[in-house]
TIDOKOL-226552 format. One record per residue (C-alpha): x, y, z. Coordinates in steps of 0.5 Angstrom, whole numbers. Each point is the difference from the previous one (the first is absolute). Layout:
REM residues N
> x y z
> X Y Z .
...
//
This chain:
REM residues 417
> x y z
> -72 504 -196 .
> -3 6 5 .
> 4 2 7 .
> -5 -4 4 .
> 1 -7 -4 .
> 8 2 0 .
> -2 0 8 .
> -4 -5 1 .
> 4 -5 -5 .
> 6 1 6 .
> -4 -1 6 .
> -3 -6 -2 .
> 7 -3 0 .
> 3 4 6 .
> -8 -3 3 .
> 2 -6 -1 .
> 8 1 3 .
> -4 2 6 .
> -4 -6 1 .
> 5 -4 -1 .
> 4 2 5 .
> -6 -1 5 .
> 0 -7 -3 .
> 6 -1 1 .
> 1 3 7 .
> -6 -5 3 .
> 2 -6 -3 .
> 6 1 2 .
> -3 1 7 .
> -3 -7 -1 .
> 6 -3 -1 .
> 5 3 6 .
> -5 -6 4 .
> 1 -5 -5 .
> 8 1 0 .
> 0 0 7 .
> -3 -5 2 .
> 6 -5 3 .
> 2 7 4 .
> -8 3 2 .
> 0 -9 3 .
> 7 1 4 .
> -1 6 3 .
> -8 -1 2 .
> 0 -7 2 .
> -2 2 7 .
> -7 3 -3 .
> -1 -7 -4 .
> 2 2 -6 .
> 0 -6 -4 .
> 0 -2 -7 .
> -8 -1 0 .
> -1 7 5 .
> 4 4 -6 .
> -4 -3 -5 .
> -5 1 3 .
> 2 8 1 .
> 0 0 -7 .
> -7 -3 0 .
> -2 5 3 .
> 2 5 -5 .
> -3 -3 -6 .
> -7 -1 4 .
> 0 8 2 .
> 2 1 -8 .
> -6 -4 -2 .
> -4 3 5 .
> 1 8 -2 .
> 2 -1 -7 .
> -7 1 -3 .
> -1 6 4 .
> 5 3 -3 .
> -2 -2 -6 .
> -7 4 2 .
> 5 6 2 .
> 3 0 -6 .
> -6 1 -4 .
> -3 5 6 .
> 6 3 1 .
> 5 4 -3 .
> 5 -6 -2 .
> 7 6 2 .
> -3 -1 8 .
> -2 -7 0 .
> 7 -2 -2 .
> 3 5 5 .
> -4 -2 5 .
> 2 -7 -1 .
> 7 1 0 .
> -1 3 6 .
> -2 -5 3 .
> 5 -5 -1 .
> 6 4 0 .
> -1 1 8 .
> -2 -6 1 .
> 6 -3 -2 .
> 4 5 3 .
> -3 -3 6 .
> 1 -6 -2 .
> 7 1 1 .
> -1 1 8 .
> -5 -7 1 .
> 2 -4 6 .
> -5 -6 0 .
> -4 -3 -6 .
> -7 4 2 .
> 4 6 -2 .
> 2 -3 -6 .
> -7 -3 -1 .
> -4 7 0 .
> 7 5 -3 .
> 3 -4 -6 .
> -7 -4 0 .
> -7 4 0 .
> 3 7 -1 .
> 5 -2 -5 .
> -6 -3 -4 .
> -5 5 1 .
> 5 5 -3 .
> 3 -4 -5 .
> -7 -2 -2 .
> -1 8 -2 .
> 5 0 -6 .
> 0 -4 -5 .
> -8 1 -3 .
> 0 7 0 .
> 8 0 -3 .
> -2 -5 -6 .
> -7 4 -1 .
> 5 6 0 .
> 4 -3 -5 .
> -4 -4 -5 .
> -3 7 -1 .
> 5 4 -2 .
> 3 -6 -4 .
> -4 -2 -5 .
> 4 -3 -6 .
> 7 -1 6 .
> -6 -4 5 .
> 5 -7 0 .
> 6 4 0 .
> -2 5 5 .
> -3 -6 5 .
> 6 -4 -1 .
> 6 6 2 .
> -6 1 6 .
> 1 -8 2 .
> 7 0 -1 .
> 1 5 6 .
> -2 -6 4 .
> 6 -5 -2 .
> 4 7 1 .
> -2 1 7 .
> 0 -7 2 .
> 7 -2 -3 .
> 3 7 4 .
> -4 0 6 .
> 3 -9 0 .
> 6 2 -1 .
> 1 6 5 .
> -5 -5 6 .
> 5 -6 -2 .
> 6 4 1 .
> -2 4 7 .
> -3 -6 2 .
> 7 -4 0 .
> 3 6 4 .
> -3 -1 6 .
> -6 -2 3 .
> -5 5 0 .
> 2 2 -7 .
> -6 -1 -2 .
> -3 6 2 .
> 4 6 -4 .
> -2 -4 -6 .
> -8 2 3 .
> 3 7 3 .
> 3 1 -7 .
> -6 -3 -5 .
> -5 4 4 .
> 4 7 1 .
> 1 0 -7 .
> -7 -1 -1 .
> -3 5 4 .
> 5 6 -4 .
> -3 -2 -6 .
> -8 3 2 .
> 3 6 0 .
> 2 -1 -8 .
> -6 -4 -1 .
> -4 6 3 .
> 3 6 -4 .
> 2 -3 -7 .
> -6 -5 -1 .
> -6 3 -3 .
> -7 0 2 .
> -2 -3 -6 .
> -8 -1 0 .
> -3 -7 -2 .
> -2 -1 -8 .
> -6 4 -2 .
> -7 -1 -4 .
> -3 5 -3 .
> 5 5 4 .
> -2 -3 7 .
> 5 -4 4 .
> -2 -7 0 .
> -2 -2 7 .
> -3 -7 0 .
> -4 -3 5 .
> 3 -7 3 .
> -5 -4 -2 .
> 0 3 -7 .
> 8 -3 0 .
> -2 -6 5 .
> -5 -2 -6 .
> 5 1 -6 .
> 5 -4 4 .
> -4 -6 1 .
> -4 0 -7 .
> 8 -1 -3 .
> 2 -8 1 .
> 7 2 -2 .
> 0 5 6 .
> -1 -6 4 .
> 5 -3 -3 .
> 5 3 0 .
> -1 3 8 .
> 0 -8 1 .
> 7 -1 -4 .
> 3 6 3 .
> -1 -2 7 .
> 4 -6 -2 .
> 5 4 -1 .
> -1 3 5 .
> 0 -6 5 .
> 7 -4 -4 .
> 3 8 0 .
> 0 1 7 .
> 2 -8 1 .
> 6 2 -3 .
> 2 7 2 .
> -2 -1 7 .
> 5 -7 0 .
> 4 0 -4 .
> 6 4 4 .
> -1 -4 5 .
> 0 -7 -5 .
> 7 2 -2 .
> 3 2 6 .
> -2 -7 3 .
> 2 -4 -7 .
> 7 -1 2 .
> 3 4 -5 .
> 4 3 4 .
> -3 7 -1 .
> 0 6 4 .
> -7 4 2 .
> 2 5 -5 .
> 2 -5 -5 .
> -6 -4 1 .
> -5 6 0 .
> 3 3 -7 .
> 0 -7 -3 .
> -7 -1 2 .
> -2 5 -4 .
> 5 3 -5 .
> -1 -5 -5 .
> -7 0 0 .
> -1 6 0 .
> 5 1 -7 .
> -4 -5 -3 .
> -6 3 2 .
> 3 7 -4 .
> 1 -4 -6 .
> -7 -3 0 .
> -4 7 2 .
> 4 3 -6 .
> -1 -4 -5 .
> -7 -3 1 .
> -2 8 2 .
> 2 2 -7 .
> -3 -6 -3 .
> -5 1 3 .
> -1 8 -2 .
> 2 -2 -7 .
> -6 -5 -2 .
> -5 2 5 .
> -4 4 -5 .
> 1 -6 -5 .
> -1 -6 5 .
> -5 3 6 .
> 2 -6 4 .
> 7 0 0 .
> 0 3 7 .
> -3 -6 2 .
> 5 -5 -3 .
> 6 3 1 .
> -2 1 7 .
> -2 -10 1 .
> 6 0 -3 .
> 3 2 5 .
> -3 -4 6 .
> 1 -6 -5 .
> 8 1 0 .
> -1 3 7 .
> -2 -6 3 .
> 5 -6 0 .
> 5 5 0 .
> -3 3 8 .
> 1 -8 2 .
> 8 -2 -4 .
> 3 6 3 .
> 0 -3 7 .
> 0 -7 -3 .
> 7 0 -3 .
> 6 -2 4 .
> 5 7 -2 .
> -1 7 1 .
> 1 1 -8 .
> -5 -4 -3 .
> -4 3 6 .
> 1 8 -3 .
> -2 -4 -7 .
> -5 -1 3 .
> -2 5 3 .
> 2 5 -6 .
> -6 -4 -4 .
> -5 1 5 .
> 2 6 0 .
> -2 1 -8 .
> -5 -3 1 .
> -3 5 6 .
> 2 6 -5 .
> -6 -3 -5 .
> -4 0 5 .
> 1 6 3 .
> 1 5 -6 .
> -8 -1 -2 .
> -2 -1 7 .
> -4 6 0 .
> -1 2 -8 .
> -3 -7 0 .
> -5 1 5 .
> -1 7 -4 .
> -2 -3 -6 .
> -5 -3 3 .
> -4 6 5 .
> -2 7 -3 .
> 4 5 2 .
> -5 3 5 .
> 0 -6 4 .
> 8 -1 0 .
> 1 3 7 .
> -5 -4 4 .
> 2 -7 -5 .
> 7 1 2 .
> -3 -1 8 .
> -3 -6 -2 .
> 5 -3 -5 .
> 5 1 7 .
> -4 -2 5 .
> -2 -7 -3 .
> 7 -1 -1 .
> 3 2 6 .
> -6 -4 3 .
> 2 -6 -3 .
> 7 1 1 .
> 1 2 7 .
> 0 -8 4 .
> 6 0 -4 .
> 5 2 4 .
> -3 -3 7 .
> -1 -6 -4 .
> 7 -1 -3 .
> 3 2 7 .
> -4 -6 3 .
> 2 -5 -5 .
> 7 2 1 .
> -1 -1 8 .
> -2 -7 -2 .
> 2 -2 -5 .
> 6 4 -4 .
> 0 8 -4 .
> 2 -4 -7 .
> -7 -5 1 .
> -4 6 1 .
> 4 4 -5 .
> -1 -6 -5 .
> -7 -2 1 .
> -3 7 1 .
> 3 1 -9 .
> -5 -3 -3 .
> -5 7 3 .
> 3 4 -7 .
> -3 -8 -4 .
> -7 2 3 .
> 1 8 -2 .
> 3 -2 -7 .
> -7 -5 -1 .
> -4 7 3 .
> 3 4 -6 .
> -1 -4 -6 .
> -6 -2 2 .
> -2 7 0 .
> 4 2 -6 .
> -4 -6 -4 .
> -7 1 2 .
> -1 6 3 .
> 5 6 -3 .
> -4 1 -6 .
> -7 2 4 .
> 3 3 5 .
> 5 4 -4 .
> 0 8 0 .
> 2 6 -4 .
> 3 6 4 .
//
């Protein structure tokens, strides 16, 4: 092994450490909303900030996410993938900041809302194309470390929210101060140590692919329709279950404080989802040169266990059968997750990567974005474990999309790096 394999050897990991801190910093960002909630009612109250206005926020988040996505995904592919990821965390990082500083819903509205979303939407196709061409072998792997900075970010930025939140009143707002200020540090590590790295070449040319050539290779591929379709279910019941569930346990009478209601709402999902992205990534990475369509098996498997278990953690009567079930839902999420990108991958080539990853996100942030409008409207109505309880059967419906693409579809649309 030469020098410039040595170096290239250790930057793809110390690449992979940066972009995960950057997935880690923007879910956290998420999250400080969502642990918040109760505390961000209280203290806007005058301004209408009721249950089905805050959900409504976040609506407007996942709506401005799917709208840019694809032209990330275009920018990507058209730009160097170091200033479209910078770009973003720009975006996004001042934008919570701010957030911190809203006095009335219209703030929240385009601050943590619109401009959130369209910084947010820049990272994660330009970051994943990145990863998946310096991990070849490692891609299940690599992906999975990437998408575990987000169970990272969501359990330290809930437990940091919950604990501010219960100090006082307008607690809520360091945890955006504290969440967008980081973020806004981490640019300038992301613009000096982050390479330039060109996009994969043909024929030593940089591939730069028009969008309709990635559009048509998208579209020819039924398991990409599929898959778009499953993981916005995904997209719909998870963002039922981050956005509600803190405030779900503080009204459960279970007697737990904010900050002991916003660390169980997500601490043992998210160590169940640990376990499930580390066995099934090294399942996955171990069989996938055998068993092409293991990806995709793994990753229904993981909304079939997701499903039931989304509805009797707010069924049951005791705050441990409650974490059980979470925790299992959690497992499940973590096979999901680990091949959500790699499973796409195995069906798009490589030129195309970028631009599908728009599309991949766009549909599912699409499909997804009623949800936490929808769910705050059922529980003005009626109660948040109804909504909470109905609304599980969305990861059934993804877990039927996968299967039916890994049995009639996968094998056509199948690709080799």
């Amino acid at each position: 092994m030469n020098l410039e394999e040595k170096n290239d050897r250790i930057y793809k990991w110390a690449m992979l450490a940066m972009l995960a801190v950057t997935y880690f910093l923007m879910h956290g960002a998420r999250q400080v909303f969502n642990a918040s909630l109760p505390q961000i009612q209280t203290d806007l109250a005058s301004h209408g900030a009721t249950d089905a206005q805050l959900g409504l926020s976040r609506t407007f988040f996942l709506f401005a996410y799917g709208c840019m996505v694809p032209f990330a995904g275009i920018a990507a592919d058209f730009f160097r993938r170091k200033w479209v990821i910078v770009i973003g965390t720009l975006l996004f990082s001042t934008s919570v900041f701010f957030t911190g500083f809203a006095d009335s819903m219209l703030m929240f509205f385009i601050m943590y809302g619109f401009m959130n979303g369209i910084g947010q939407c820049m990272i994660p196709g330009a970051a994943s194309s990145l990863i998946a061409q310096y991990h070849t072998e490692t891609r299940s792997t690599a992906l999975s470390i990437y998408q575990s900075a987000l169970y990272v970010g969501i359990l330290v930025s809930s437990v940091l929210a919950g604990y501010l939140g219960g100090a006082s009143s307008s607690g809520w707002r360091i945890s955006f101060w504290i969440f967008g200020g980081v973020a806004v540090v981490w640019i300038f590590v992301l613009t000096f140590f982050l390479r330039n790295t060109p996009a994969l070449k043909v024929h030593d040319e940089e591939v730069k692919p028009k969008f309709s050539d990635a559009f048509k290779a998208f579209a020819a591929k039924p398991s990409a329709w599929l898959l778009t379709f499953a993981f916005g279910m995904l997209v719909f019941g998870s963002n039922c279950f981050r956005t509600w569930m803190p405030k779900f346990m503080q009204n459960a009478g279970w007697g737990l404080t904010p900050g002991a209601a916003a660390f169980h709402s997500v601490f043992w999902f998210y160590l169940g989802s640990f376990i499930g992205i580390a066995i099934g990534a090294r399942t996955s990475d171990k069989l996938s040169s055998r068993r092409h369509g293991i990806r995709l098996s793994i990753m229904a498997i993981g909304l079939a266990l997701s499903a039931p278990t989304m509805a009797g953690m707010v069924l049951v009567p005791s705050l441990w059968l409650s974490c059980v079930m979470m925790f299992i839902f959690g497992f499940g999420g973590g096979f999901f997750d680990c091949n959500l990108y790699a499973g796409l991958f195995d069906v798009v080539a490589p030129r195309y990567r970028s631009a599908a990853m728009g599309l991949y996100l766009s549909g599912a942030f699409f499909i997804g974005c009623p949800a936490t409008w929808a769910l705050g409207k059922v529980g003005e109505h009626y109660s948040l474990q109804a909504g909470m309880a109905i609304f599980a059967c969305t990861y059934a419906l993804g877990a039927l999309a996968i299967f039916a693409a890994r049995m009639f579809f996968f094998k056509r649309d199948h690709v080799e790096d």
